[in-house]
C-alpha positions, 0 to 999 in steps of 0.5 A, spaced: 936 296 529 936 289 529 933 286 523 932 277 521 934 278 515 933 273 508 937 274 501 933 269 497 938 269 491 942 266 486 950 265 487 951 267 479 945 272 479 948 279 478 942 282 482 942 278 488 951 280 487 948 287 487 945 287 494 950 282 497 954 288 496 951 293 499 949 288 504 956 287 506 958 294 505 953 296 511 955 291 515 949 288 515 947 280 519 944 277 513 942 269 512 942 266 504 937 262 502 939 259 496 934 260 489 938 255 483 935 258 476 937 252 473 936 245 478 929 242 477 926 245 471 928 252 475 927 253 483 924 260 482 918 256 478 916 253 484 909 253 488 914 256 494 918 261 492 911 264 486 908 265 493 913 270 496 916 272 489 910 272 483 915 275 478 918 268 479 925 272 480 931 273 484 933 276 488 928 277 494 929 280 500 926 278 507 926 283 512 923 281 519 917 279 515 917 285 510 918 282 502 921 287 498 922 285 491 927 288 484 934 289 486 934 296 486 928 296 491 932 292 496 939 298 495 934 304 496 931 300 502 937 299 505 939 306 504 933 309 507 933 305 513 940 304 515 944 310 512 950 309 516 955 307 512 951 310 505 951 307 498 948 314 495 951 321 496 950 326 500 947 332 496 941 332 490 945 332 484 950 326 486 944 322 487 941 323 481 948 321 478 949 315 482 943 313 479 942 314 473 949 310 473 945 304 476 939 305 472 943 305 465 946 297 468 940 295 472 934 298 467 938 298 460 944 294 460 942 287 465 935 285 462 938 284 455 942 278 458 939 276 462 938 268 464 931 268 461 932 272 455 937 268 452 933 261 455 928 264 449 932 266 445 935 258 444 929 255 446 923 259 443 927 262 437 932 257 435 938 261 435 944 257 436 949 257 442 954 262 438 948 266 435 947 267 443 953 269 445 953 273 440 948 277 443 950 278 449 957 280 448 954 285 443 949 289 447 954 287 454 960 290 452 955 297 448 952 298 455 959 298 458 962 303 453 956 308 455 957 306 462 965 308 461 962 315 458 958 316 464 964 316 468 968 321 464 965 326 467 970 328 472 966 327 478 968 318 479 974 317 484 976 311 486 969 309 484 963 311 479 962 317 485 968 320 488 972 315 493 966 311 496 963 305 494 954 307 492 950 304 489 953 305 482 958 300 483 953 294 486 950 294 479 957 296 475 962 290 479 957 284 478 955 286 469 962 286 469 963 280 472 959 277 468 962 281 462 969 277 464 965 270 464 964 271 458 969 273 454 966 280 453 972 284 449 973 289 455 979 293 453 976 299 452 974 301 458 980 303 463 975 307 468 971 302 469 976 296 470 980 301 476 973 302 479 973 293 479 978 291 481 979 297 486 972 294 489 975 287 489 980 289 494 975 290 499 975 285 503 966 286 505 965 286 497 970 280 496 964 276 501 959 277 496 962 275 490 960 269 488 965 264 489 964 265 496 957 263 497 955 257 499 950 255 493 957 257 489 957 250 483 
């Protein structure tokens, strides 16, 4: 199959670090189209990108003609129309564990600190620069805990689910990149810093970080 392939997103957006890795891990020839949430009152605001995504986020994803939005939309799509090399186990049951994993950091962890949420809480609700960081440090380095103890089930290897990347850790590294540029105390989760930092050393992951795109600031 060969696919015209846009990733509309952000360099520092931890959902469009999500799907740069899982396209890079399926070896995939994609095209970035840079969306800056900040420059010009947020570009996502724009009349442009309202028509291809109305929820006025990032990522969006273009897939000869087809627009696919929400992250976890792209990762199944991906997964469904180029199964070689997978992001989901084979079986059922290693299925349902890959994504509860994802959906405990992309459903419950990720909207709490997201660029919106806080932007409110400053903006609408006056709480102060610390009081903010204070938030996203309580609920981020909360949901990591819980992630460390969906992890000590015994079934993660080198990664969340055996020896090989899933979708799991397309979610997990880029929360805890963020967890990282934050200060987030992060020394209570040994399982999850193995699984990071052995997802780094992959050199298709490494493209996707978001020093290495060419929005990058």
């Amino acid at each position: 199959m060969s696919d015209s392939i846009t990733l509309h997103g952000y360099w520092r957006s931890s959902a469009s670090y999500r799907v740069r890795m899982a396209l890079n891990l399926k070896g995939l020839d994609w095209a970035s189209r840079p969306v800056h949430l900040v420059r010009e009152g947020g570009q996502q605001h724009s009349e442009n990108y309202r028509s291809l995504n109305p929820q006025r986020l990032v990522p969006t994803l273009e897939i000869d003609g087809l627009v696919i939005t929400q992250s976890m939309a792209m990762l199944e799509y991906l997964e469904e129309t180029h199964p070689s090399p997978p992001i989901l186990p084979e079986h059922p049951a290693g299925r349902a564990r890959v994504r509860a994993i994802a959906s405990a950091i992309a459903c419950d962890l990720h909207p709490l600190n997201n660029l919106r949420v806080l932007s409110f809480l400053v903006g609408e609700l006056g709480i102060s620069e610390s009081d903010k960081l204070n938030w996203y440090r309580h609920w981020t380095e909360q949901g990591l805990v819980q992630v460390e103890a969906l992890l000590s089930d015994g079934k993660s290897g080198r990664f969340c689910h055996g020896d090989t990347p899933t979708m799991a850790d397309c979610c997990l590294l880029p929360q805890v990149y963020n967890a990282r540029r934050f200060n987030c105390a992060l020394d209570a989760l040994p399982r999850i810093d193995a699984i990071c930092h052995a997802l780094e050393a992959i050199p298709a992951i490494a493209k996707a970080a978001p020093e290495a795109q060419n929005d990058a600031e």
